[in-house]
N, C-alpha and C positions, 0 to 999 in steps of 0.2 A: 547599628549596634556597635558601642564602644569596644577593643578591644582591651582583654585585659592583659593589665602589665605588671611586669613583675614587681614585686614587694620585697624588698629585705628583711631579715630577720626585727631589726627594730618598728619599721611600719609597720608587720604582722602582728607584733605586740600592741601597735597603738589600735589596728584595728580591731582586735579585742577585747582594749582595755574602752575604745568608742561604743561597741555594744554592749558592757553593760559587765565584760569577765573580770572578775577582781584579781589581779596578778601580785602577789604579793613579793614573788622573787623573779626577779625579770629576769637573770643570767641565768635560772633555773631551768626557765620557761621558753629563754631563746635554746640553750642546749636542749631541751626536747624539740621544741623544731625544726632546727639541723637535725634531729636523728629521723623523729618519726614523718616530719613533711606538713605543712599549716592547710592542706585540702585535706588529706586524708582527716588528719583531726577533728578538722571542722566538721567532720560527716556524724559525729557522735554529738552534735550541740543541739539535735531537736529538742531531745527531752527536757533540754533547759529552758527552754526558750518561752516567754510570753503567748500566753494564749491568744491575746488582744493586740499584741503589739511579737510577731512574730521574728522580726529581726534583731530582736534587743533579748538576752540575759535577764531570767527569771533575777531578782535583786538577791545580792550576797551568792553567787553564784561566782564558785572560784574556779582558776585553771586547773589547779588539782583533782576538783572532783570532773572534770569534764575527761581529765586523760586519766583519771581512775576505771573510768567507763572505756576508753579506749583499749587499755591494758586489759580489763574484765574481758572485752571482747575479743582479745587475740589470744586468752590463755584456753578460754572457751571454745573460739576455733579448731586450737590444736588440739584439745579432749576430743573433740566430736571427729576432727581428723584421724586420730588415733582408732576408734573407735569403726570409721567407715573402714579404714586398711583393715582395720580384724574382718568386717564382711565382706569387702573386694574381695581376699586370699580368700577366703572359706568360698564365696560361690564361686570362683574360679575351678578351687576345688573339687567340688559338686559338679559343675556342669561339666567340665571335662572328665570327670569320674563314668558320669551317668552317659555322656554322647563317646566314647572310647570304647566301652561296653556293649555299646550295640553297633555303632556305624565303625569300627578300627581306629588304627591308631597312624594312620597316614594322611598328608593332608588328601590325596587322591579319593582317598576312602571319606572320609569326615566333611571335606567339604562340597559332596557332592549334594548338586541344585536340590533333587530329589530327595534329599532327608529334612528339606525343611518344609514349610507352608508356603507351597507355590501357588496357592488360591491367585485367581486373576487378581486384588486387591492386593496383594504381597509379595506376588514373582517379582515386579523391579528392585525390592528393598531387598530381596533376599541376593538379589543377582549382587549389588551395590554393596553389600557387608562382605559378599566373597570375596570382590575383587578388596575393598578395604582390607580382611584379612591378609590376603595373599600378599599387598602391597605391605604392610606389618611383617611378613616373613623376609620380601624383599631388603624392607628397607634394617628393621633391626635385626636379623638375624644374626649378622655378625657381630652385635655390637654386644650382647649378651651371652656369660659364657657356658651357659646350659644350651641354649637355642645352636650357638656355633657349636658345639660338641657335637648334637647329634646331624646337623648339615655336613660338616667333615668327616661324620665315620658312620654316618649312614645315609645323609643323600636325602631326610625327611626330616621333619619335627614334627612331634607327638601331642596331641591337643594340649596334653596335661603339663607339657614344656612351652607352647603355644601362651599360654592363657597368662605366663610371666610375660609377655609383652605387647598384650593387648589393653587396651584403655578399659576401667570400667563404664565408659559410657558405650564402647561395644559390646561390650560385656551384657549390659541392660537390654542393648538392640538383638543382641543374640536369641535372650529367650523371647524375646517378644516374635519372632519369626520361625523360631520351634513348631513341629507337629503337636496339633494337642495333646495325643499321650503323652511326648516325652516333658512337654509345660509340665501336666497334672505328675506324673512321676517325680518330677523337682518340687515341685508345690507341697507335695506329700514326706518329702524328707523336713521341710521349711513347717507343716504344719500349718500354710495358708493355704487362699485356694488362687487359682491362676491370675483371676481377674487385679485382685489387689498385691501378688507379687508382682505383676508385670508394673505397674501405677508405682509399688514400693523402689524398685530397681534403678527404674526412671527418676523418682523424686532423687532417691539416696547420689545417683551418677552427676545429676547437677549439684548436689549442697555438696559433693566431693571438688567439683568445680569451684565452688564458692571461695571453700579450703584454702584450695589450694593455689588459688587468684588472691587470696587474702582481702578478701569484700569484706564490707561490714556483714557480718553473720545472726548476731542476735537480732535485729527484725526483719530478720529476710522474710519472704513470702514464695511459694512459688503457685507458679500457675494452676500445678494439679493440686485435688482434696484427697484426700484418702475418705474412703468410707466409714460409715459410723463405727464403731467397736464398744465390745463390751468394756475397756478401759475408758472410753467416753461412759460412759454410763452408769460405770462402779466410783468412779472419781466425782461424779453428778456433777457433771458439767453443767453449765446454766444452756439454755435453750434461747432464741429469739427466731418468733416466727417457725418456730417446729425445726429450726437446724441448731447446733450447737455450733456456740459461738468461739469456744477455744480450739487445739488439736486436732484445726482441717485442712491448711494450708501453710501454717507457722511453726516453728520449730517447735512444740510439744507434739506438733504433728511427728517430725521429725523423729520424738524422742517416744512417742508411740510405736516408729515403726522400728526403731529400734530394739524396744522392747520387745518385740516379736519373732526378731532373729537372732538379736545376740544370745549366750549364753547366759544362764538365771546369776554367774559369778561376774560375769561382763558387766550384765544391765547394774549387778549392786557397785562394780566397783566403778561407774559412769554415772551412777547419781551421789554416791558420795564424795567423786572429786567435784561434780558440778558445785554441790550444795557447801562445798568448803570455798569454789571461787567465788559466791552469791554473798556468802558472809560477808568475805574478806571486802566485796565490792560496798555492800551494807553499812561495813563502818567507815569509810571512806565517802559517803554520801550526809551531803548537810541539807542543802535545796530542796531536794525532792526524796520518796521514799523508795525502797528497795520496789515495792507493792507495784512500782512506777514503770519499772524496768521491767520485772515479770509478766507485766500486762502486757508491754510490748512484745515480749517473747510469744505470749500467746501462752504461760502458764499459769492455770488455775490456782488459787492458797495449796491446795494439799498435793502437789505437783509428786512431792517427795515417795507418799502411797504408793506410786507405781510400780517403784521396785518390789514392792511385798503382794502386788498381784499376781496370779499364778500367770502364767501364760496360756490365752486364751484363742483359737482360730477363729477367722472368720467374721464376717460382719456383726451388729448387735440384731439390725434385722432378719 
């Protein structure tokens, strides 16, 4: 296997302009690749690209509409990042509201083995997030100035000061190792039921990764589906083979589950900034069509609906 070597900004242009990208301003197009990087970029050129001939530039296929799609993608990022930090605070919220309440407000008290799901199946995981916690108190206690206040004048942190410096993929690990009352108890302020918070919590802690790693975002996938919902089913999603082929594993999925915890003012003011970067990416598109890009996302034509459905719990089955 050759290895590869590096390219300067003028080769990256020729390599480019060899498959097929029409460059019409080259000092344009070398200053975006000083900025934003010729890999990264390059990760946005599927949808361009020849069905038949996969290495080469649908024809008439410029650089500007390739980094119009790059840009769509990182403003889109940051909406949906936006959007995850309003649910990280809020369940942080929550969950240290609801376990302060019953188990105290000391780590001694709160993080005793006994208040979680020690089932043979779950004592190592629960044992493994304690010590993670603890090492969290260890390690940033002082570096944050709520957490050192009450280490210096009281000798403890308090879940609910706690939970500013734990990760939301803890955060997700958390409830999944809760006793089932206290799951269903959280479930029931959320309005879902446990099964599919716990699946939501998990999806939401990695596409906060995603974020915040600055991965290409718009076809992401991930591994888990979310269950059917009646927003599958009021939106008529198409079916193949008795499953529904949109909003199971792709970012409508995503913005289904969204729909579900954000607030009814949240979800409208996240589909109308969505639907203003969609445009804006719209008229910047000459090759191929917007319909092109939404299909990769995994959103249906009437995507937009969503927001004016009530919020609904629960599976459709």
């Amino acid at each position: 296997m050759r290895d590869k070597q590096f390219k300067n900004l003028d080769e990256q242009i020729e390599i480019f302009k060899y498959k097929g990208l029409v460059i019409q301003d080259e000092e344009y197009a070398k200053e975006v690749l000083l900025r934003e990087n010729y890999f990264f970029l390059s990760g946005y050129r599927h949808l361009f690209m020849q069905r038949d001939n996969p290495k080469f530039y649908l024809e008439g296929t410029t650089f500007e509409e390739l980094y119009s799609l790059f840009l769509f993608d990182r403003q889109f990022r940051n909406l949906i990042f936006k959007n995850l930090l309003i649910v990280e605070n809020n369940a942080k919220s929550i969950f240290s509201y609801q376990l302060s309440k019953k188990y105290g407000y000391k780590e001694s008290d709160y993080l005793k083995p006994s208040n979680f799901d020690m089932s043979p199946e779950k004592s190592r995981q629960v044992n493994d997030l304690i010590k993670k916690m603890k090492r969290q108190v260890r390690v940033n206690g002082y570096q944050h100035s709520a957490t050192m206040h009450y280490l210096n004048n009281y000798g403890y942190i308090p879940l609910w000061v706690l939970v500013k410096v734990l990760s939301f993929g803890i955060i997700s690990e958390f409830y999944s190792i809760l006793k089932n009352d206290d799951k269903v108890a959280i479930s029931k302020i959320y309005n879902i039921d446990v099964e599919d918070l716990t699946n939501y919590l998990s999806i939401l802690a990695n596409y906060r990764n995603v974020c915040a790693h600055e991965d290409i975002l718009y076809e992401n996938k991930t591994q888990r589906e979310i269950n059917n919902t009646v927003y599958h089913m009021l939106l008529k999603i198409p079916k193949r083979d008795g499953e529904y082929i949109k909003g199971k594993n792709d970012l409508f999925a995503l913005i289904i589950i969204l729909r579900q915890i954000l607030s009814n003012e949240d979800v409208k003011n996240l589909i109308l900034e969505l639907d203003k970067l969609i445009e804006n990416l719209e008229m910047n598109l000459h090759t191929i069509t917007i319909d092109k890009v939404l299909d990769r996302m995994g959103f249906p034509i009437n995507w937009k609906e969503i927001a004016n459905i009530e919020k609904r719990p629960y599976s459709e089955e």
